[in-house]
Kinemage of the C-alpha trace (Angstrom):
@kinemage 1
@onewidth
@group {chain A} dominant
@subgroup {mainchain}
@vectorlist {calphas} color= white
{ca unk a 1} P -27.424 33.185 50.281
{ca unk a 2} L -23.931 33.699 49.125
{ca unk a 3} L -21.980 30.115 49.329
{ca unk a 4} L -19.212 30.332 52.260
{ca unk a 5} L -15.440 29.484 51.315
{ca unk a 6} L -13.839 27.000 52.992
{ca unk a 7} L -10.265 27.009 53.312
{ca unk a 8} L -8.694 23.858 52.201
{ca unk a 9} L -5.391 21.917 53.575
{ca unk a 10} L -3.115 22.371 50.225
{ca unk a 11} L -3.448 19.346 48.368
{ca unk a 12} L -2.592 18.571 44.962
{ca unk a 13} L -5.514 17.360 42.494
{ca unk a 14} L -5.583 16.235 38.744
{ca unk a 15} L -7.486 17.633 35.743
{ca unk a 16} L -10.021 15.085 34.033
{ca unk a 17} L -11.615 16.759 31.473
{ca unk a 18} L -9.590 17.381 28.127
{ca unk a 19} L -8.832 21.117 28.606
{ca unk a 20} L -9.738 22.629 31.866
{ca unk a 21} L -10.712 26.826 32.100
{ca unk a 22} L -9.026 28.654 34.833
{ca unk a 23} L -11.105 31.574 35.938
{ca unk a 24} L -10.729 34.887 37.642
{ca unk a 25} L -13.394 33.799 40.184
{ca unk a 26} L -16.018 30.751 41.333
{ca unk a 27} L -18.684 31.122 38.260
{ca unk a 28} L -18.396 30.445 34.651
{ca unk a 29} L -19.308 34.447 34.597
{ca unk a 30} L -15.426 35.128 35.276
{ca unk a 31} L -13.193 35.119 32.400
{ca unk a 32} L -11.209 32.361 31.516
{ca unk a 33} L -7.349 33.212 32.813
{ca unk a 34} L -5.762 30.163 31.290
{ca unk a 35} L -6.331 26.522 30.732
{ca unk a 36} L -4.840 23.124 31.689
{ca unk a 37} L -5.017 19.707 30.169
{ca unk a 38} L -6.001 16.458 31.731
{ca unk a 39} L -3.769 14.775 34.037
{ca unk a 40} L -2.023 18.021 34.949
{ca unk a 41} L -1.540 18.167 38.458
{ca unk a 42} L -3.032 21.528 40.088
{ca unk a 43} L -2.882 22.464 43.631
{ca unk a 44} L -5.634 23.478 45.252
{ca unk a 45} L -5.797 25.939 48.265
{ca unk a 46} L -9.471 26.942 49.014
{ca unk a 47} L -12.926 25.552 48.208
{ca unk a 48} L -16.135 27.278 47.329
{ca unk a 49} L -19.109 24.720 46.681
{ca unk a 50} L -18.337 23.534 43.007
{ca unk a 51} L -15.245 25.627 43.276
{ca unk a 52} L -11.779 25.369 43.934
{ca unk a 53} L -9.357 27.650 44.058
{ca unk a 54} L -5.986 26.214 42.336
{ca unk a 55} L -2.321 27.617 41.371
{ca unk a 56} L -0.658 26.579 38.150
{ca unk a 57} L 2.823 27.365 37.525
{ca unk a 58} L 2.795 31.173 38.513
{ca unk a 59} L -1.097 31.659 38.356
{ca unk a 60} L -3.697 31.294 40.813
{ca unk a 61} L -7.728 31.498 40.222
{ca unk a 62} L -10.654 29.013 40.173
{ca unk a 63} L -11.936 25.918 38.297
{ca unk a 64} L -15.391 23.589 38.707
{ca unk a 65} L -14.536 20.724 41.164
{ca unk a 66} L -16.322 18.741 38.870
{ca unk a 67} L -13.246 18.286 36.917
{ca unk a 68} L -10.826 17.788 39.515
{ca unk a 69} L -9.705 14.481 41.018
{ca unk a 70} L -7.820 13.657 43.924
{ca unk a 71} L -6.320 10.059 41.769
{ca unk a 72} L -4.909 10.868 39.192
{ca unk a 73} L -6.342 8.827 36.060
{ca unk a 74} L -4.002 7.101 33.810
{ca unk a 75} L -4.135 5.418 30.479
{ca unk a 76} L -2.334 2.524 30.219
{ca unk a 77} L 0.743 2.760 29.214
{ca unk a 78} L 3.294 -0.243 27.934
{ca unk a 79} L 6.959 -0.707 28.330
{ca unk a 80} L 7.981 0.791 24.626
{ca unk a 81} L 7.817 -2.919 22.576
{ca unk a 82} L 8.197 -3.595 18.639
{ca unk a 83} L 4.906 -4.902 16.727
{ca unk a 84} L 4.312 -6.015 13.635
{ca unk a 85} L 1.642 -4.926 10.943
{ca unk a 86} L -0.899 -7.212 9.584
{ca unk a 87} L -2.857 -5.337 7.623
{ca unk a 88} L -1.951 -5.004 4.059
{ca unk a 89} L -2.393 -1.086 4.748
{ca unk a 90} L -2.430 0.902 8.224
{ca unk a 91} L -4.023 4.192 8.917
{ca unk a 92} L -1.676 5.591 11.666
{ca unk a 93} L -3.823 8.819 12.705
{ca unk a 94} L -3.294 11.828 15.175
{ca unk a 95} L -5.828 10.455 17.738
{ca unk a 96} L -7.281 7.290 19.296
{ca unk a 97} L -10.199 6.710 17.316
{ca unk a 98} L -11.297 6.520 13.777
{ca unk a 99} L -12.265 10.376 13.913
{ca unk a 100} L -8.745 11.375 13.552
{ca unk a 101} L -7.198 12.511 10.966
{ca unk a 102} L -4.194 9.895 8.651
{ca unk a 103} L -1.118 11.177 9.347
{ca unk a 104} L 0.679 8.429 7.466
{ca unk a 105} L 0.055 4.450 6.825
{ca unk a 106} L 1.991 1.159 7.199
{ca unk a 107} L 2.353 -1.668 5.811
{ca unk a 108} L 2.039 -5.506 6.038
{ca unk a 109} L 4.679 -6.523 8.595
{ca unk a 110} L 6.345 -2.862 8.675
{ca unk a 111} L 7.616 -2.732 12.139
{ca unk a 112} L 6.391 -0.364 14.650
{ca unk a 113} L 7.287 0.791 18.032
{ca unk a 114} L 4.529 1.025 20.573
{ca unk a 115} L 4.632 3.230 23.251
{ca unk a 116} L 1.009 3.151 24.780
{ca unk a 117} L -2.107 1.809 24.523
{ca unk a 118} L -5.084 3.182 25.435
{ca unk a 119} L -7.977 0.320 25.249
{ca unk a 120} L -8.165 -1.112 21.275
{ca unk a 121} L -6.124 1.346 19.947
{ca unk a 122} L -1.603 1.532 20.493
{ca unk a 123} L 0.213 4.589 20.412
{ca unk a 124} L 2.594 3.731 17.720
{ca unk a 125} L 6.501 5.670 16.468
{ca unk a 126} L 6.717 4.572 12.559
{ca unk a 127} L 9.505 5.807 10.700
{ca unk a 128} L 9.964 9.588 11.802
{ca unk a 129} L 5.939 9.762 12.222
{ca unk a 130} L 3.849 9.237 16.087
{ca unk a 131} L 0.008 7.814 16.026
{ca unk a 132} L -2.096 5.366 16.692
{ca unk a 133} L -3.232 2.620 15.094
{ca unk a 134} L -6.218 0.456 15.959
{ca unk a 135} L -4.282 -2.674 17.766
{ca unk a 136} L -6.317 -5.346 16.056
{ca unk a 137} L -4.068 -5.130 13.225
{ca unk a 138} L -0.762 -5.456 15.121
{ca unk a 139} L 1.069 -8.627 16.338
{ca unk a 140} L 3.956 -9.268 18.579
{ca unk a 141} L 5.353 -12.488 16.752
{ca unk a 142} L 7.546 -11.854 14.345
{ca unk a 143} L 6.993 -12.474 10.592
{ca unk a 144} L 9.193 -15.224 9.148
{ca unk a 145} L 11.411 -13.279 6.121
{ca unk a 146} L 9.611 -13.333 2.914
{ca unk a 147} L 9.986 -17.092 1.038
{ca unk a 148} L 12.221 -16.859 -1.840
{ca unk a 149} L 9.554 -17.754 -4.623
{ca unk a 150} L 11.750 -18.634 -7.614
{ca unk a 151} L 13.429 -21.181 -5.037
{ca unk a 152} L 12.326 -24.942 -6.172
{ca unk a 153} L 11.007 -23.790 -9.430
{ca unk a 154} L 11.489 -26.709 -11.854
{ca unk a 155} L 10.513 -25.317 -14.927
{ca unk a 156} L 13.245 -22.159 -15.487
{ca unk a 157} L 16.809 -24.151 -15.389
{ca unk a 158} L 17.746 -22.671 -18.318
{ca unk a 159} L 16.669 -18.855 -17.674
{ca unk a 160} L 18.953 -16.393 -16.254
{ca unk a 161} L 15.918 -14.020 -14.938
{ca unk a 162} L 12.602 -13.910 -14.088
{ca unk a 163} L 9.403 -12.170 -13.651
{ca unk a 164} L 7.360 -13.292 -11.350
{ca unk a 165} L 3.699 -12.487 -11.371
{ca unk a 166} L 1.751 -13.819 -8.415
{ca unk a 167} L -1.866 -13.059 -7.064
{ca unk a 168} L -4.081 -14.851 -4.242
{ca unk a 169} L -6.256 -17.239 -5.982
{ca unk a 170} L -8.288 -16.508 -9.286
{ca unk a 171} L -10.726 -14.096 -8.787
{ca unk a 172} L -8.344 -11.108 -7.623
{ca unk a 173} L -7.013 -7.801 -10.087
{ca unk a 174} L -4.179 -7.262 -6.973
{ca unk a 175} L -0.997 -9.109 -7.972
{ca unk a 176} L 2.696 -9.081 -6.389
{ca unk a 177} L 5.346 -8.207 -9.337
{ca unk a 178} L 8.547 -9.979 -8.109
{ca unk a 179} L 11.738 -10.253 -10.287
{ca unk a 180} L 14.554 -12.478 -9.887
{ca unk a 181} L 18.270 -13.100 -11.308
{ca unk a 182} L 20.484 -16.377 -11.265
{ca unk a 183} L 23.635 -15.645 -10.099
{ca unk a 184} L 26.988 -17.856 -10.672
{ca unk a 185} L 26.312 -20.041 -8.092
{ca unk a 186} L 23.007 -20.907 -9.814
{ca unk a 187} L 21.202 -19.461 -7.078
{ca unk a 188} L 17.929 -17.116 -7.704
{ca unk a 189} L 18.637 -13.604 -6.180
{ca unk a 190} L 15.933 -11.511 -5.205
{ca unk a 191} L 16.073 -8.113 -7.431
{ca unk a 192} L 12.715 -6.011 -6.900
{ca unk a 193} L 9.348 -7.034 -5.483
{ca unk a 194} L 5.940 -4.525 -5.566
{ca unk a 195} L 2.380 -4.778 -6.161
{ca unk a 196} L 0.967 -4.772 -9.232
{ca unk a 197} L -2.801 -5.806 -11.144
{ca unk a 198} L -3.837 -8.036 -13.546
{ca unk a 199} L -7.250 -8.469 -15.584
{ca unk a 200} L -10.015 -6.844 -14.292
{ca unk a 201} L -11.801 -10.472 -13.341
{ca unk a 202} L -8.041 -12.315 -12.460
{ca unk a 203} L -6.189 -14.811 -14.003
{ca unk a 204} L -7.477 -17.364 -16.186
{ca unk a 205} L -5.965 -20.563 -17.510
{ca unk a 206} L -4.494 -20.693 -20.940
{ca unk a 207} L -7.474 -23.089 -21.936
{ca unk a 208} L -10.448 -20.845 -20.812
{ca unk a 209} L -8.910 -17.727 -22.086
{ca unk a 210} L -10.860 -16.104 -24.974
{ca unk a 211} L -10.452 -12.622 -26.623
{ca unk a 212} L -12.510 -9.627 -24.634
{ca unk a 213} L -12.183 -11.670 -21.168
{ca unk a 214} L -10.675 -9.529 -18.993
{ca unk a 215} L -8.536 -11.936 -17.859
{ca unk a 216} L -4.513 -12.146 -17.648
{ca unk a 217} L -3.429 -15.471 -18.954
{ca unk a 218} L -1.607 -17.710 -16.158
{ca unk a 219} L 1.790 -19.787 -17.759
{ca unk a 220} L 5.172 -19.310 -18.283
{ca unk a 221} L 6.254 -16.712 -21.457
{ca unk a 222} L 9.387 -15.641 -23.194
{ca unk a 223} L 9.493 -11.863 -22.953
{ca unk a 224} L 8.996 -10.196 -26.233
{ca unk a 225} L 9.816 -6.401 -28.089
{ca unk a 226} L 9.900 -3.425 -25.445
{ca unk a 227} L 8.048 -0.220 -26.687
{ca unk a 228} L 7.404 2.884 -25.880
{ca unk a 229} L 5.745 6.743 -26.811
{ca unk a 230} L 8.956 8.056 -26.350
{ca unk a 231} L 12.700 7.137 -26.694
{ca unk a 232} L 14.545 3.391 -25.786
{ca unk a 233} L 14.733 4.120 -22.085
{ca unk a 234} L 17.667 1.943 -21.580
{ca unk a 235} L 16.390 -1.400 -22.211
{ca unk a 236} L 18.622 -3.918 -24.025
{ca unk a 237} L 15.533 -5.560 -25.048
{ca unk a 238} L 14.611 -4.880 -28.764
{ca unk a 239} L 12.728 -1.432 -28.626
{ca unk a 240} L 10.196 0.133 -30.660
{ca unk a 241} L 8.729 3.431 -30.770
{ca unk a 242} L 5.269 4.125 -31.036
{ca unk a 243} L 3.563 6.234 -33.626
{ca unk a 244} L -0.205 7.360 -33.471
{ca unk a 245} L -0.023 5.298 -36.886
{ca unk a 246} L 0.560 1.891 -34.324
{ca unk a 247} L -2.301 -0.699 -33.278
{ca unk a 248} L -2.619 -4.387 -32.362
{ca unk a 249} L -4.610 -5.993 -34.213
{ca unk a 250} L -7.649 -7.655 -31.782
{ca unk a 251} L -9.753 -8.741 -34.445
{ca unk a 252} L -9.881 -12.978 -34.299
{ca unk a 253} L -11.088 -13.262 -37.915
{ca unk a 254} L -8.441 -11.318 -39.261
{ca unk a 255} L -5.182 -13.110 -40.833
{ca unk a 256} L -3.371 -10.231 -38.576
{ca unk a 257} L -4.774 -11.160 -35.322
{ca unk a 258} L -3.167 -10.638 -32.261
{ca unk a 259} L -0.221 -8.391 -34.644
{ca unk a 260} L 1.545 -4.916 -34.013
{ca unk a 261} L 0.890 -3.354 -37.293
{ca unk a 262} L 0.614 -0.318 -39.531
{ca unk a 263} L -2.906 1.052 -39.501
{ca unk a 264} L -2.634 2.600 -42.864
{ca unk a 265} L -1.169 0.167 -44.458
{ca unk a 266} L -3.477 -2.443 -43.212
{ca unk a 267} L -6.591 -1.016 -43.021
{ca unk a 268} L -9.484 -2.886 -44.537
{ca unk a 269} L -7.343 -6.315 -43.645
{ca unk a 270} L -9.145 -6.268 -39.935
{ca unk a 271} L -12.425 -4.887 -38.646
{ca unk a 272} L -11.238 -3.667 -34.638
{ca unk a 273} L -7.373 -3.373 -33.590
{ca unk a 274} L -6.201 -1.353 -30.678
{ca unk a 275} L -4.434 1.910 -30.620
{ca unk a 276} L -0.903 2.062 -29.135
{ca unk a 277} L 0.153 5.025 -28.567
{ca unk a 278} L -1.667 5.915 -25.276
{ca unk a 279} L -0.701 6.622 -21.881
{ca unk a 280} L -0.360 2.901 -20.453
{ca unk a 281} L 2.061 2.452 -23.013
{ca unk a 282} L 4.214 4.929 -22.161
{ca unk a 283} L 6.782 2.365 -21.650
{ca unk a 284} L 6.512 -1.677 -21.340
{ca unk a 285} L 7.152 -4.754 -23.166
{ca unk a 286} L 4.965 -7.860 -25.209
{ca unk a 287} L 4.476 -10.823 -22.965
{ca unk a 288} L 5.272 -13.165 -26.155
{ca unk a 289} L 1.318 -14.995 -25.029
{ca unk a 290} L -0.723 -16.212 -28.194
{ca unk a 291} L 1.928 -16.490 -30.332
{ca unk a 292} L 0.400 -19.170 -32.451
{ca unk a 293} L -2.512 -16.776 -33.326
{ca unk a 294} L -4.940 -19.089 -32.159
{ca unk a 295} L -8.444 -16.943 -33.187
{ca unk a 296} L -10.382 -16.127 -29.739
{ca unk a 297} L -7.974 -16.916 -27.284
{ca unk a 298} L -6.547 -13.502 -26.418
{ca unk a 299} L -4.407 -10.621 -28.181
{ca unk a 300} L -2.248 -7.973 -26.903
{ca unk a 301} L -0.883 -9.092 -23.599
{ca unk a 302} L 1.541 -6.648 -22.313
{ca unk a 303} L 3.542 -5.472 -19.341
{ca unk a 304} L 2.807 -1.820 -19.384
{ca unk a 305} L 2.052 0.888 -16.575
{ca unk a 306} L -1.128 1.162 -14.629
{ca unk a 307} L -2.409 1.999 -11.423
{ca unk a 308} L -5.880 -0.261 -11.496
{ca unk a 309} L -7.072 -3.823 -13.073
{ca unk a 310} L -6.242 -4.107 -16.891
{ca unk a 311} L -8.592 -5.737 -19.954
{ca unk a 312} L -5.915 -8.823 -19.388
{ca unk a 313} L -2.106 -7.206 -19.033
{ca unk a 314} L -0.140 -6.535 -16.152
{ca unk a 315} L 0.490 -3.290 -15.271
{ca unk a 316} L 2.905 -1.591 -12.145
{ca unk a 317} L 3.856 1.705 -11.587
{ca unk a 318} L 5.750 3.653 -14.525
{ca unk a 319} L 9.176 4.012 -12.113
{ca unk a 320} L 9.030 -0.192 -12.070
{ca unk a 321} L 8.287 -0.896 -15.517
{ca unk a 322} L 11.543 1.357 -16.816
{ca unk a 323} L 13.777 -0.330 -13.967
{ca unk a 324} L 12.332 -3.842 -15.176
{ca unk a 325} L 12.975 -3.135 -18.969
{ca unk a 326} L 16.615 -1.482 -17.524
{ca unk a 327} L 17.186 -4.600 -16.247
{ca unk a 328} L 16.352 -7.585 -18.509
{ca unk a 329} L 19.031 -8.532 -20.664
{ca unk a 330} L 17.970 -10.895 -23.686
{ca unk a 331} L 21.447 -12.659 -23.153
{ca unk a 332} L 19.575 -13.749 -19.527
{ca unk a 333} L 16.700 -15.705 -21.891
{ca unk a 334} L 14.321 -13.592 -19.351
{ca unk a 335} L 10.631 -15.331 -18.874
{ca unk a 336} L 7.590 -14.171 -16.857
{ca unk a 337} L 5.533 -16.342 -15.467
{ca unk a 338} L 1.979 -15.584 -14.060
{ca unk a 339} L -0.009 -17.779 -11.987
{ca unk a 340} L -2.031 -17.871 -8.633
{ca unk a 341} L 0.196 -18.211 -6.067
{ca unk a 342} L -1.366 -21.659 -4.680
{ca unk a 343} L -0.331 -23.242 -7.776
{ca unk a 344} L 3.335 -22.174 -8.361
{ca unk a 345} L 4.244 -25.470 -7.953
{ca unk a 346} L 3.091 -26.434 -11.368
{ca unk a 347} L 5.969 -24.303 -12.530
């Protein structure tokens, strides 16, 4: 038997499912005469069993009860409020849930406007991008302004500038590059802070560090000759230009160890040195570490470009390491110092 219609008082219900089909008539066998999304209101004017009949806008035909509501469901929404990122970096992505796509990231304590949440996850406006973000890694306090480092430092009253070369604890390749110049006051002035990496296995003290470690040497260093594959970039620093002819000399048994020389005209005089003119040497300058040649305790400790951990140099980004050697000025008696972050207080 055919199911009767019953005409309904016009009332106004609200979609539930994601995307709702609108059909011609009361069976899935009608086609599909347009859709609506959840929440949207609909108002319905007859009912058929699992049917009822609903106008949109300018269109009228039928969709499954099933999906209609006469409450209309909300998500929680928030009065628009600024939070704070604690992560060190934040997936924003198009939807609620790890299935979505990235359409950007954050980062630690970027600021972000929330403008709904919808249970663990905030509906977040960063920069000119909208997403969401899982809200475990958001706070509302805050973060105090980043701690001048070079502040309190006893050990560089007589340098001008200074690199600063942190990481968290010993047994980390993820370092913070931060520089710093004096200015006539005597004050230390912030100039340029990023991330940066170190030796594959950390730092190491000057004491334990031994040649083929993979470890960055922690202490304070005078900054030595800049190089480069290509022409001075601007540095005031003493430049050189590297040949393929160029290597370091890494061999601690040699009377050249831990040495920028000549490979033809000092072959035989070591048994391993390393070649200079690759890619992470692009551009950089010689941390002056070592310079007593003491056999076994480390060779060729640069500041050069990378992306990943080093065999025991630090490395940033290629656009850093040509503003840092644009920057230091051998008239500034520039130093770096590298160190674990929990014990800058030695320095």
């Amino acid at each position: 038997m055919a199911e009767p219609a019953h005409a309904a008082t016009s009332k106004t219900k609200y979609v539930t499912a994601s995307i709702l089909n609108i059909r011609s008539g009361a069976s899935t066998n009608y086609k599909v005469i347009t859709t609506v999304k959840k929440n949207q209101a609909v108002k319905v004017t007859q009912t058929k069993g699992y049917w009822d009949k609903v106008t949109i806008g300018s269109k009228t035909g039928w969709a499954s009860n099933k999906y209609l509501t006469i409450k209309k469901t909300t998500t929680a929404v928030t009065a628009s409020k600024t939070k704070y990122i604690t992560a060190d970096v934040l997936n924003v992505r198009s939807g609620p849930s790890i299935k979505y796509k990235v359409v950007t990231t954050g980062k630690r304590n970027q600021a972000v406007k929330v403008t709904q949440t919808k249970g663990s996850w905030d509906k977040v406006i960063i920069g000119s991008k909208t997403g969401w973000v899982s809200g475990k890694y958001l706070m509302t306090k805050k973060p105090a302004s980043p701690k001048n480092l070079a502040e309190g430092l006893k050990t560089v009253g007589s340098n001008k500038q200074l690199i600063l070369v942190t990481s968290n604890g010993y047994n980390t390749s993820s370092a913070e590059v931060r520089t710093f110049e004096k200015n006539s006051q005597g004050k230390w002035v912030p100039v340029l802070t990023t991330t940066g990496h170190i030796g594959k296995y950390g730092f190491a003290t000057a004491s334990s560090m031994s040649e083929g470690g993979k470890k960055a040497p922690t202490g304070k260093y005078t900054i030595g000759t800049a190089f480069g594959r290509y022409g001075n970039p601007g540095t005031k620093l003493p430049f050189r230009k590297i040949t393929s002819d160029d290597v370091w000399v890494d061999d601690p048994e040699s009377s050249l160890y831990n040495t920028w020389q000549s490979r033809k005209e000092t072959q035989g005089k070591w048994k391993s040195a390393e070649n200079m003119n690759i890619s992470a040497y692009t551009y950089g300058f010689v941390i002056n570490y070592n310079t007593k040649r003491i056999p076994y305790k480390g060779s060729a400790i640069f500041f050069h470009i990378g992306s990943s951990y080093t065999l025991g140099c630090t490395a940033t980004s290629e656009s850093n390491v040509v503003k840092i050697l644009k920057w230091l000025d051998p008239k500034k008696n520039p130093v770096i110092i590298q160190t674990p972050i929990q014990e800058l207080n030695k320095y």
